[in-house]
N, C-alpha and C positions, 0 to 999 in steps of 0.2 A: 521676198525681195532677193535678189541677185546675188550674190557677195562679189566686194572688188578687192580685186589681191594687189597688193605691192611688193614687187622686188627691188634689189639694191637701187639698181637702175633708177627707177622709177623714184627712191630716195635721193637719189644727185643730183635728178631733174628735178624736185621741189625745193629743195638746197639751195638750187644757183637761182632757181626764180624767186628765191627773198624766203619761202614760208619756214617758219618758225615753229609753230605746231601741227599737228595732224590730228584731228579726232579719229578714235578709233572706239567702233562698238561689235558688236557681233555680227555685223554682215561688213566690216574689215578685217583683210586678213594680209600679216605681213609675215615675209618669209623670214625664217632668221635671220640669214645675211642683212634683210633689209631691216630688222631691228637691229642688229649690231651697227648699219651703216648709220641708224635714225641716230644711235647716241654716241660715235665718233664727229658725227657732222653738229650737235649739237639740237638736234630737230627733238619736241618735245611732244610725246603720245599721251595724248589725254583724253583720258577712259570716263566715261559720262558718269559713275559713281565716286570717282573722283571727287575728294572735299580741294575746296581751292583753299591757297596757304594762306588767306585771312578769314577762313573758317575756324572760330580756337571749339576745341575738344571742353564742353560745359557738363563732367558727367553728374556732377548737383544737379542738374533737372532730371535726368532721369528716374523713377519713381521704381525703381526697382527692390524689393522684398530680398535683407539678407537672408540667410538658413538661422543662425541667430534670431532674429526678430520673429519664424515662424513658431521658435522652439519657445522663446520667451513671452506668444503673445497669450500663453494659458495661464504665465504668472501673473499675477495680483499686480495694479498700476503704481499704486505707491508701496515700496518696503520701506523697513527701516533703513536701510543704507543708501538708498535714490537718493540723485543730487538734482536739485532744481537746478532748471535750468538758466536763472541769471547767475548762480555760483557756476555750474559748465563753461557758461560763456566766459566771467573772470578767467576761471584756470587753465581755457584755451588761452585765453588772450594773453596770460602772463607766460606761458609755456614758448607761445611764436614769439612776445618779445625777447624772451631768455635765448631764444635760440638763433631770430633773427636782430637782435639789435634793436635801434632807436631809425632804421634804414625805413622801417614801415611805418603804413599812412593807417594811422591809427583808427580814423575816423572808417576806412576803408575795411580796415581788418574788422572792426565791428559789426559791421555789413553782413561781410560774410560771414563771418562764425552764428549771427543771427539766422541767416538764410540758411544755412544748412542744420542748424539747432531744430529750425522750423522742420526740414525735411525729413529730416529721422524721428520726430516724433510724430510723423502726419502718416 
């Protein structure tokens, strides 16, 4: 496929005819001047990997293998010093209230200290 270039130029004329953003991928191509002009004029380049800003960053889902976990998974499942985990989950939970107040949703924060309890032991 072709590539089309932009220069400044060519950023004043999408400017004044209202556009707002430009997609840009790999067969666009803008010159510098015309990126310097795209972010004095306000014009917004968005790049197709691009997370949009009501995308939130959820890194609990991902299933990723600490170096810890690979070193510790030849030790024995329960020692004497393991803590079950509904006592984990207390000592989180009283640890975020000491640190965050009575400001958190209680019901909430037990949610998640559950869901990630669940993830690091799976």
């Amino acid at each position: 496929m072709a590539k089309t270039f932009y220069t400044e130029r060519d950023i004043e004329d999408l400017a004044r005819q209202g556009v707002s953003a430009l997609e840009v991928d790999d067969d666009i191509v803008l010159t510098d001047l015309a990126r310097d002009k795209a972010m004095r004029l306000g014009l917004e380049l968005i790049r197709a990997h691009d997370k949009p800003p009501a995308a939130p960053e959820r890194p609990y889902i991902a299933r990723l293998e600490s170096p810890s976990a690979a070193v510790s998974s030849s030790a024995p499942a329960a020692s004497e010093g393991a803590i079950s985990s509904g006592d984990l989950q207390q000592r989180v939970h009283q640890a975020v209230l000491a640190r965050l107040g009575d400001s958190v949703d209680q019901k909430l924060l037990d949610t998640i200290i559950k869901r990630v309890i669940q993830n690091i032991q799976t």
